[in-house]
PyMOL Python script that loads the backbone (N, CA, C, O; Angstrom):
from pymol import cmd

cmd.read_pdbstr("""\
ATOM      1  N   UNK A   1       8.606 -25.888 -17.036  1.00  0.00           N
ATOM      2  CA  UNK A   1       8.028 -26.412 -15.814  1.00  0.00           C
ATOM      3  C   UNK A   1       8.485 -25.548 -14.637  1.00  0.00           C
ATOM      4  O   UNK A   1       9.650 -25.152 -14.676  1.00  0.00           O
ATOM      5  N   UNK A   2       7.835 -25.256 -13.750  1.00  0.00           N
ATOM      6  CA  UNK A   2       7.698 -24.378 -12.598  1.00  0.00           C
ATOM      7  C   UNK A   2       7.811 -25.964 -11.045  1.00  0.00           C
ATOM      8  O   UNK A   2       7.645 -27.172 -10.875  1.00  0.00           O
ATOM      9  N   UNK A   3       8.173 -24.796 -10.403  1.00  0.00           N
ATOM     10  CA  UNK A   3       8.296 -25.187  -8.764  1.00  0.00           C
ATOM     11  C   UNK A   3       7.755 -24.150  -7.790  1.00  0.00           C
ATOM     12  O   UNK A   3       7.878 -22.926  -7.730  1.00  0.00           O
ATOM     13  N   UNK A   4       7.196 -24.938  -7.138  1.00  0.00           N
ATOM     14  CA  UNK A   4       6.425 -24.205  -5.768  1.00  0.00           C
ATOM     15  C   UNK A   4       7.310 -23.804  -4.627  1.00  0.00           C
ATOM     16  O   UNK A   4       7.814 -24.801  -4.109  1.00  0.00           O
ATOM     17  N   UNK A   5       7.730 -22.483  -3.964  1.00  0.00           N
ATOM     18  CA  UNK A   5       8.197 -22.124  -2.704  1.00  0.00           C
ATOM     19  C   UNK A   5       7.570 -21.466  -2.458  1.00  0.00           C
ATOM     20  O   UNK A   5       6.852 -20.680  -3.075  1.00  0.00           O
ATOM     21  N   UNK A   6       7.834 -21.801  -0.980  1.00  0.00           N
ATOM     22  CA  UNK A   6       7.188 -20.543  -0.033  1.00  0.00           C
ATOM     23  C   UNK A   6       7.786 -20.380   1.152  1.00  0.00           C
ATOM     24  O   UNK A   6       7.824 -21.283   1.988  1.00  0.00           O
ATOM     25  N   UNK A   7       8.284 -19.261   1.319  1.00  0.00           N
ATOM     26  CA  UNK A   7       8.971 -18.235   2.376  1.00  0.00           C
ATOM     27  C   UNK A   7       8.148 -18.001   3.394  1.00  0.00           C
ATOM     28  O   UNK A   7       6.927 -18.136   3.478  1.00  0.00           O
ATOM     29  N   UNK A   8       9.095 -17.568   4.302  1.00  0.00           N
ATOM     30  CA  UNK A   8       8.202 -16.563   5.385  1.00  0.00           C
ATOM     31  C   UNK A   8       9.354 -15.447   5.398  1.00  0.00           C
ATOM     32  O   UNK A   8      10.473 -15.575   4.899  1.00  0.00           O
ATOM     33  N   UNK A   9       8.814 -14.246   6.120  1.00  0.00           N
ATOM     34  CA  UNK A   9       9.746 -13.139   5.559  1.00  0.00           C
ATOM     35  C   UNK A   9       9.614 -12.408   6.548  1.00  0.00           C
ATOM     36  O   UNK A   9       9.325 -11.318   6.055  1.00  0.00           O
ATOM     37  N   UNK A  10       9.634 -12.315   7.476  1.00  0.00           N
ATOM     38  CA  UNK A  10       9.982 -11.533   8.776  1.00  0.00           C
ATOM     39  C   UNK A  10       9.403  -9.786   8.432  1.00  0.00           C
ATOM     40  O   UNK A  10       8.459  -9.132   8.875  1.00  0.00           O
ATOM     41  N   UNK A  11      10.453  -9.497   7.475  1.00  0.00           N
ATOM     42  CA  UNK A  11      10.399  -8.116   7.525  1.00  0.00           C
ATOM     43  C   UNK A  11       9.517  -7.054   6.558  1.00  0.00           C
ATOM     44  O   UNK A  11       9.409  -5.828   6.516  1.00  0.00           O
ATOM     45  N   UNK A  12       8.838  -8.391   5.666  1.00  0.00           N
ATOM     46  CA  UNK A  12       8.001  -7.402   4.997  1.00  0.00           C
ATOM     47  C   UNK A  12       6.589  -6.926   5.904  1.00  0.00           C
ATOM     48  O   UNK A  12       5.923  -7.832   6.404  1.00  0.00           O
ATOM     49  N   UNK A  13       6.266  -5.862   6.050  1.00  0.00           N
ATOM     50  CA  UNK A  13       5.288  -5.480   6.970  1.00  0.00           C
ATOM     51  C   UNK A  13       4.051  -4.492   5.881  1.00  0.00           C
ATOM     52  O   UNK A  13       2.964  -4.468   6.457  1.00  0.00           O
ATOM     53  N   UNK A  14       4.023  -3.913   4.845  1.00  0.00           N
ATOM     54  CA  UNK A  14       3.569  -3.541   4.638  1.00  0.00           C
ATOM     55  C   UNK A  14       3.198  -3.620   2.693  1.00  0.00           C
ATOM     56  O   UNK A  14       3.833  -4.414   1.999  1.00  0.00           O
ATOM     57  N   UNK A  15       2.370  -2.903   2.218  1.00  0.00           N
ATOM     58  CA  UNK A  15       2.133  -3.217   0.880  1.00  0.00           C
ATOM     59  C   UNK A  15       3.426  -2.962   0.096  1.00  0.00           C
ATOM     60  O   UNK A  15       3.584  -3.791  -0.800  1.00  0.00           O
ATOM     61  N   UNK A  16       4.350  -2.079   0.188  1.00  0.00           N
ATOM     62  CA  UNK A  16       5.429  -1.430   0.135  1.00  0.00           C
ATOM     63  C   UNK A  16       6.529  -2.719  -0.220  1.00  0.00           C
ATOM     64  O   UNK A  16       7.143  -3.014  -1.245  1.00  0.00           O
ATOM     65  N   UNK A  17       6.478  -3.163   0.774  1.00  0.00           N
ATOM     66  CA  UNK A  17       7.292  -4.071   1.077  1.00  0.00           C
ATOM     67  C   UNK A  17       6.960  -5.362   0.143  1.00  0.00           C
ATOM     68  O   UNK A  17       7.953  -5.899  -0.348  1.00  0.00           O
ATOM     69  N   UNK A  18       5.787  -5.888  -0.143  1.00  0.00           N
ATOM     70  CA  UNK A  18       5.654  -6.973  -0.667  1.00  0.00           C
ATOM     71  C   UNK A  18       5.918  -6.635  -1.921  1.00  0.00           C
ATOM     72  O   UNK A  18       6.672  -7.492  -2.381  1.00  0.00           O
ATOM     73  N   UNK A  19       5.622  -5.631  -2.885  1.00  0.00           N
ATOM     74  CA  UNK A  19       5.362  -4.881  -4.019  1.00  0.00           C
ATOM     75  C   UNK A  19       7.295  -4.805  -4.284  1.00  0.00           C
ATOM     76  O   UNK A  19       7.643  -5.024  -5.445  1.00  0.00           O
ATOM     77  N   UNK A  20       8.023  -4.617  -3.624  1.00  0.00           N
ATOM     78  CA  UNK A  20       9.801  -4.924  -3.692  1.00  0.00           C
ATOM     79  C   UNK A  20       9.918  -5.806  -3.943  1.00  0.00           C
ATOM     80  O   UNK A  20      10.487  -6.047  -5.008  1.00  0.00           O
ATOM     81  N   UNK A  21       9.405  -6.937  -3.040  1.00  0.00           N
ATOM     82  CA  UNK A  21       9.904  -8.355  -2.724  1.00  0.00           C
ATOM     83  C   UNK A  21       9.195  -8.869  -4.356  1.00  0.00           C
ATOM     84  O   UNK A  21       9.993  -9.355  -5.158  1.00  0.00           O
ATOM     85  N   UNK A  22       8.062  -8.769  -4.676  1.00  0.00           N
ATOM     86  CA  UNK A  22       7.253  -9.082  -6.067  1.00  0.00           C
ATOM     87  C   UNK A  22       8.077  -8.693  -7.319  1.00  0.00           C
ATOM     88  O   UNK A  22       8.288  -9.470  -8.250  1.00  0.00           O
ATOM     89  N   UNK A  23       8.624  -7.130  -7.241  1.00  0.00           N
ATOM     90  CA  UNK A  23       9.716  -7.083  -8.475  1.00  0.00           C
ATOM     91  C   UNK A  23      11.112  -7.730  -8.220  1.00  0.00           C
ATOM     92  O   UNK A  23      11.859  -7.608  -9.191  1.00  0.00           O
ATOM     93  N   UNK A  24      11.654  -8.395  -7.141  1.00  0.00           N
ATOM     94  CA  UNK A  24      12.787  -8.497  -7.293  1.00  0.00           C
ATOM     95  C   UNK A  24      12.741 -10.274  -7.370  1.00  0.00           C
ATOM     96  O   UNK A  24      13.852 -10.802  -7.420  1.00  0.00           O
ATOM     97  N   UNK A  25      11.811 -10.988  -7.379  1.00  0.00           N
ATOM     98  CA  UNK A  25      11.525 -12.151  -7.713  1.00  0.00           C
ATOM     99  C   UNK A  25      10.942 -12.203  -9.332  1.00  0.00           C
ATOM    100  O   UNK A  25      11.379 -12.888 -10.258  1.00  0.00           O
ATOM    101  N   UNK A  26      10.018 -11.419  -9.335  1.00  0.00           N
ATOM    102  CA  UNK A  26       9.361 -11.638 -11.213  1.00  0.00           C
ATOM    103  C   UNK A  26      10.672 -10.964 -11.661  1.00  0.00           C
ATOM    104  O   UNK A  26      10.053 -10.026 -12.164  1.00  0.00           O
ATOM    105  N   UNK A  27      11.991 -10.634 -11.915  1.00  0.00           N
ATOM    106  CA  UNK A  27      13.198  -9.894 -12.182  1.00  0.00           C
ATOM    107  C   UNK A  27      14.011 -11.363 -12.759  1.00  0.00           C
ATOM    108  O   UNK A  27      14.738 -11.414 -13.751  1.00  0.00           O
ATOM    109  N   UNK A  28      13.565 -12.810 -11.597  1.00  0.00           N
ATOM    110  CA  UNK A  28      13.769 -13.737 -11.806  1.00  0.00           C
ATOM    111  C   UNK A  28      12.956 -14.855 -12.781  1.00  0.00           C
ATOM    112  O   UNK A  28      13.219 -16.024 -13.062  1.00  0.00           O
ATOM    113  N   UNK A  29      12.140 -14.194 -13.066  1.00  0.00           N
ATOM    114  CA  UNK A  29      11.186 -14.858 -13.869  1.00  0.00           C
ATOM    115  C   UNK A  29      10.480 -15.749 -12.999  1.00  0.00           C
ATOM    116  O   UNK A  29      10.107 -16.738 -13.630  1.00  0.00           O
ATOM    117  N   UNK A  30      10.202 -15.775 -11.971  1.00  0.00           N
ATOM    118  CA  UNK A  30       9.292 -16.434 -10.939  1.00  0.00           C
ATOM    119  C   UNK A  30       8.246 -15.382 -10.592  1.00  0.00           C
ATOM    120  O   UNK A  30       8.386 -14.163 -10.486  1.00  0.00           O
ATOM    121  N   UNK A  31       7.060 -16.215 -10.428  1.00  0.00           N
ATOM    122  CA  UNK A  31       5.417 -15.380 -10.428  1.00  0.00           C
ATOM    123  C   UNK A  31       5.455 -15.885  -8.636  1.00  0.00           C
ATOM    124  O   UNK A  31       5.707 -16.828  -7.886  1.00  0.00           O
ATOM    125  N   UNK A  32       4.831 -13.931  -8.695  1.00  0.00           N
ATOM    126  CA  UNK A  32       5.215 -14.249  -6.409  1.00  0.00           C
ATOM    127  C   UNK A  32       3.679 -13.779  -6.015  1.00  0.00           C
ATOM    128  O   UNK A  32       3.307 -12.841  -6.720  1.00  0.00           O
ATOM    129  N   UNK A  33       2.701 -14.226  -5.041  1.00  0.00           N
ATOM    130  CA  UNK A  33       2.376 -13.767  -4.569  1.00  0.00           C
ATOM    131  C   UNK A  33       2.883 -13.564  -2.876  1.00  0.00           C
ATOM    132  O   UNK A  33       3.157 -14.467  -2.085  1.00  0.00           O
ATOM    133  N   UNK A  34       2.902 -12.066  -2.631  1.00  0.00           N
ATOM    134  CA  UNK A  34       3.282 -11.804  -1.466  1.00  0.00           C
ATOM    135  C   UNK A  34       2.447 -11.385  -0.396  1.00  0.00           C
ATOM    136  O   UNK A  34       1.641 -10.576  -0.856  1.00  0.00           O
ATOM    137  N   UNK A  35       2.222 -11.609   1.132  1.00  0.00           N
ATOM    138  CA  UNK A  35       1.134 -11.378   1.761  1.00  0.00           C
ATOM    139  C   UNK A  35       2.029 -10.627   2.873  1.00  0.00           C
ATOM    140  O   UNK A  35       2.950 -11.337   3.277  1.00  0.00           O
ATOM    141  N   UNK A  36       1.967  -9.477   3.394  1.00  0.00           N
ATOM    142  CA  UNK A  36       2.193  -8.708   4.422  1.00  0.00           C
ATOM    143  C   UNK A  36       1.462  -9.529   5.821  1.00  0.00           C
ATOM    144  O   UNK A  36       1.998  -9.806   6.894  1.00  0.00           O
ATOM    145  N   UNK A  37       0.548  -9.697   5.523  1.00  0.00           N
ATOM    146  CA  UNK A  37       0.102 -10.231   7.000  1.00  0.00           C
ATOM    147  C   UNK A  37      -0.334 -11.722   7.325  1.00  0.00           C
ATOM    148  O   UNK A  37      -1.109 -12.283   8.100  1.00  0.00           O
ATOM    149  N   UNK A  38       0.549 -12.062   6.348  1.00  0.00           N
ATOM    150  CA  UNK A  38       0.745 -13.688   6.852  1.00  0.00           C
ATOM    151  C   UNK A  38       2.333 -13.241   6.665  1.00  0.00           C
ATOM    152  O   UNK A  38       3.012 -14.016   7.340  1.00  0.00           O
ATOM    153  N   UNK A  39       2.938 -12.529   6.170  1.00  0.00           N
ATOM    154  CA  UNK A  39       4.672 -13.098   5.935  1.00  0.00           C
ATOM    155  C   UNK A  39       4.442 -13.684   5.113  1.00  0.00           C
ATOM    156  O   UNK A  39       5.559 -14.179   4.962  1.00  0.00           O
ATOM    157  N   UNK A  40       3.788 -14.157   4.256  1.00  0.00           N
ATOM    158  CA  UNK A  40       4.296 -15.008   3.073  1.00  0.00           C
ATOM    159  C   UNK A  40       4.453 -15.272   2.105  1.00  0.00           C
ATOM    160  O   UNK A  40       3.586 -14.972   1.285  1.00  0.00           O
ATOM    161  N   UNK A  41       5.263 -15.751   1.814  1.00  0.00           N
ATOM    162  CA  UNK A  41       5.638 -14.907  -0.209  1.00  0.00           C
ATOM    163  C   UNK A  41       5.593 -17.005  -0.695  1.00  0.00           C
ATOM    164  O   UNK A  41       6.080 -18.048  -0.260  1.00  0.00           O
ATOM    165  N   UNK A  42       4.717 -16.571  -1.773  1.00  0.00           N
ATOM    166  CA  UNK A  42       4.421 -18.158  -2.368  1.00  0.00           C
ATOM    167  C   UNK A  42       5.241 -17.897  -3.899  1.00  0.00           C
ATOM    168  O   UNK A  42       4.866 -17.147  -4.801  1.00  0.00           O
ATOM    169  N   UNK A  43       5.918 -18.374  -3.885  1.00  0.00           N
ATOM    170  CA  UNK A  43       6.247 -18.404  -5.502  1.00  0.00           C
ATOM    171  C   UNK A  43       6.420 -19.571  -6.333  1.00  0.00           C
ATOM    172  O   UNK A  43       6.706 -20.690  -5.907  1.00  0.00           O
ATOM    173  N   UNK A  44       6.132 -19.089  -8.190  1.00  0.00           N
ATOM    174  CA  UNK A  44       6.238 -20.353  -8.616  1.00  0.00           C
ATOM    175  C   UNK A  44       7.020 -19.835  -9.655  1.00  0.00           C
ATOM    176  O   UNK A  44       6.725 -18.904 -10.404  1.00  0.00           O
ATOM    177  N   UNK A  45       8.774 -20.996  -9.636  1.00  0.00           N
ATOM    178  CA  UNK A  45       9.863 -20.172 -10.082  1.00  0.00           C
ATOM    179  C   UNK A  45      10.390 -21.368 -11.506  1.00  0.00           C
ATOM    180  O   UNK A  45       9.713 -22.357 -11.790  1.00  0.00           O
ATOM    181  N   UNK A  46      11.638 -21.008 -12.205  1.00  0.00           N
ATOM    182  CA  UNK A  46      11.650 -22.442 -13.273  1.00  0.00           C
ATOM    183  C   UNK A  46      12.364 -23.023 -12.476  1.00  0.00           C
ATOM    184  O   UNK A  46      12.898 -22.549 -11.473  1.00  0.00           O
ATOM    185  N   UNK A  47      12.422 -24.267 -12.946  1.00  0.00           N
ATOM    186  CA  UNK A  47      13.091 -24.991 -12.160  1.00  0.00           C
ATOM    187  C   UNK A  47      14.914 -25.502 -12.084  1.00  0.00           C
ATOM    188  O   UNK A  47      15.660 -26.393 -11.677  1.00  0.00           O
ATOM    189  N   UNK A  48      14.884 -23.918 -12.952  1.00  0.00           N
ATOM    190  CA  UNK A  48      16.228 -23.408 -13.153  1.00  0.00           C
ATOM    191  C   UNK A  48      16.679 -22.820 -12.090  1.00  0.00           C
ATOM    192  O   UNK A  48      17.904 -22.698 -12.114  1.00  0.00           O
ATOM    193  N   UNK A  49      16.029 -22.295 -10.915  1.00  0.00           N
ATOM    194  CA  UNK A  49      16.268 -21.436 -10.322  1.00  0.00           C
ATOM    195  C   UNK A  49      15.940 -22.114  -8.680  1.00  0.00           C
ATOM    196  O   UNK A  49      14.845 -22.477  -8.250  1.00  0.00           O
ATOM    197  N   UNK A  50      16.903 -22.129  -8.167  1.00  0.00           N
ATOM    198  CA  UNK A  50      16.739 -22.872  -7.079  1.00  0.00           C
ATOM    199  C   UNK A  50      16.411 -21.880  -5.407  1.00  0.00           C
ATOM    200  O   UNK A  50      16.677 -20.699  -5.182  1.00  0.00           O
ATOM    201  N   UNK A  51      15.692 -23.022  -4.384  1.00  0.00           N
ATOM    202  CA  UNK A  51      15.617 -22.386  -3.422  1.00  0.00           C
ATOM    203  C   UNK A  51      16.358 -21.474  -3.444  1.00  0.00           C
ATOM    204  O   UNK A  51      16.003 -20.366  -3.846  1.00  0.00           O
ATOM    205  N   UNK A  52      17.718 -21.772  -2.958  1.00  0.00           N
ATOM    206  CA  UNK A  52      18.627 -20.966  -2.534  1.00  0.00           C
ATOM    207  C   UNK A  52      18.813 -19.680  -3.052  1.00  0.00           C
ATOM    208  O   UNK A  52      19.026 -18.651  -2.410  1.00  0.00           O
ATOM    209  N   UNK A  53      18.675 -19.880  -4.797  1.00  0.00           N
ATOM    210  CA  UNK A  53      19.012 -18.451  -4.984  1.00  0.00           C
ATOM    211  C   UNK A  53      17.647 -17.686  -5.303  1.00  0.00           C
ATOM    212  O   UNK A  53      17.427 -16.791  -6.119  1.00  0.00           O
ATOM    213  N   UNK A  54      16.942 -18.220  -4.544  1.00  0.00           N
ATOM    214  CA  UNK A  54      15.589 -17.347  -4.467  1.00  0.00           C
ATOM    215  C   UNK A  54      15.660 -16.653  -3.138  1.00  0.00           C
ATOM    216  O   UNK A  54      15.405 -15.449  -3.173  1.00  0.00           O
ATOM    217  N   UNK A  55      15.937 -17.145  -2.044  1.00  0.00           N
ATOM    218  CA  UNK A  55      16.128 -16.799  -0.886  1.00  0.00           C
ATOM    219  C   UNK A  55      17.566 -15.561  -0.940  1.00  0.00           C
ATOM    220  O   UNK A  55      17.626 -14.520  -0.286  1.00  0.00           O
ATOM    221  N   UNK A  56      18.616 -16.092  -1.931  1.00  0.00           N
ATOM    222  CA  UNK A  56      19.482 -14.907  -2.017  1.00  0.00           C
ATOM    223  C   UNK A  56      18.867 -13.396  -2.816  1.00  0.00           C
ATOM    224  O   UNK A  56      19.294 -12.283  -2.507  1.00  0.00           O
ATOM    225  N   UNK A  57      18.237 -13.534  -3.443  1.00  0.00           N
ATOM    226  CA  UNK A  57      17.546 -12.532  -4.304  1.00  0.00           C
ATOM    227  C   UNK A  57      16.868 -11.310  -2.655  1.00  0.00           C
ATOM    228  O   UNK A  57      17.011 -10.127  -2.347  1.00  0.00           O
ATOM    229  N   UNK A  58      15.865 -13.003  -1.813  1.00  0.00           N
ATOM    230  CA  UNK A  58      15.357 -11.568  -1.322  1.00  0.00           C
ATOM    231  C   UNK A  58      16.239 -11.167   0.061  1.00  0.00           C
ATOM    232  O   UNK A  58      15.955 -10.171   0.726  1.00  0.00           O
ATOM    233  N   UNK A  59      17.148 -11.916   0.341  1.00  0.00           N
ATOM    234  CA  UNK A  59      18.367 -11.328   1.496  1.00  0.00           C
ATOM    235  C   UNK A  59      18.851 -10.483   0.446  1.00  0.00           C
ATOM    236  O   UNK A  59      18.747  -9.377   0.977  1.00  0.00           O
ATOM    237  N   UNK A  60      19.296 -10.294  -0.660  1.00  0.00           N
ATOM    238  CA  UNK A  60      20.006  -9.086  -0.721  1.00  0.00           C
ATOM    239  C   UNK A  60      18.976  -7.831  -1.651  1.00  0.00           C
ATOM    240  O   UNK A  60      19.390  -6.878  -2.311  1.00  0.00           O
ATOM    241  N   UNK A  61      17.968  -8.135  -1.474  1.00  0.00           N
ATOM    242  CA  UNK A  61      16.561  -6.972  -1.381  1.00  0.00           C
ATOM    243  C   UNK A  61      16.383  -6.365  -0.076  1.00  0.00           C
ATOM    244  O   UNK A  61      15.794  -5.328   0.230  1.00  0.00           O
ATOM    245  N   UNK A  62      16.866  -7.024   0.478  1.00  0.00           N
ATOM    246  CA  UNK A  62      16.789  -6.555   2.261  1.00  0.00           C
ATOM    247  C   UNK A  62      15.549  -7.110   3.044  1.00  0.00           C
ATOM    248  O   UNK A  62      15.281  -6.572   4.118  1.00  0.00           O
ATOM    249  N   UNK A  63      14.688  -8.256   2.543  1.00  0.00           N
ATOM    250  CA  UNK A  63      14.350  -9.310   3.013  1.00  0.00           C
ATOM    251  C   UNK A  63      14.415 -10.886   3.253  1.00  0.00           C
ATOM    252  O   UNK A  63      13.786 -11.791   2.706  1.00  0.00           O
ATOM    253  N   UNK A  64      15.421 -10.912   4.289  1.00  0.00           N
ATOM    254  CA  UNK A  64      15.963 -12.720   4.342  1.00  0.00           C
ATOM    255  C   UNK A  64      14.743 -13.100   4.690  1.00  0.00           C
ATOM    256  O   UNK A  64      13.932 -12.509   5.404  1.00  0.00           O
ATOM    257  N   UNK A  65      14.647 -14.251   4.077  1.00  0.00           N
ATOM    258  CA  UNK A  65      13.809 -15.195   4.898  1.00  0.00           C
ATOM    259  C   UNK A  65      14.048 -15.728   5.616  1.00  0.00           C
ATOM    260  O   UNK A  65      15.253 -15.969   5.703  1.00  0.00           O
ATOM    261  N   UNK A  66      13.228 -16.258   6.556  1.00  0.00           N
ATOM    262  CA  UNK A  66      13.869 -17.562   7.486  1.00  0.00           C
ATOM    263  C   UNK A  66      13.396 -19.281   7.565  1.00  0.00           C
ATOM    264  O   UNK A  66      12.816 -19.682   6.556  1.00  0.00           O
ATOM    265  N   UNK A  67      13.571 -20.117   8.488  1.00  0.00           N
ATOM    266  CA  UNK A  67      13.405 -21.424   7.963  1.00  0.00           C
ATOM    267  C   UNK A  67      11.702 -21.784   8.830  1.00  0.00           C
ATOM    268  O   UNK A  67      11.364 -20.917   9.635  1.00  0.00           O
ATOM    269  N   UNK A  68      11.146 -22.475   8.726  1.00  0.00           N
ATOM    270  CA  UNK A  68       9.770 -22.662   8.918  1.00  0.00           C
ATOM    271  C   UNK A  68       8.434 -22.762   8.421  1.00  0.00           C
ATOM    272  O   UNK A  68       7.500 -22.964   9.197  1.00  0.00           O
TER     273      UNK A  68
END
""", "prot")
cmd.dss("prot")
cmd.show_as("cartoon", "prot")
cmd.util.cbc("prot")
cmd.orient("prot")
């Protein structure tokens, strides 16, 4: 069974960027779609794997998210 998040991500700006943020989440076994021009990364992760350390994955990818 899977869980729904969704981020906003300040710093991804380009295809580049989402295409990082996409391997370093599916790395987690969570399926991401990422959007450059909304900011927003939707993922659906197990439910082994919690907010938090989804949000740590992409702060230490070099995209934190933030709250909103």
């Amino acid at each position: 069974m899977n869980t729904q998040h969704t981020f906003q991500v300040p710093g991804m700006s380009c295809g580049r960027c989402a295409a990082t943020i996409t391997r370093t989440l599916e790395a987690l076994g969570a399926r991401v779609m990422a959007d450059p021009a909304t900011k927003r990364v939707e993922v659906s992760a197990p439910t082994a794997l919690s907010r938090e350390q989804l949000a740590a994955a992409l702060s230490e990818a070099g995209y934190p998210p933030v709250d909103g």
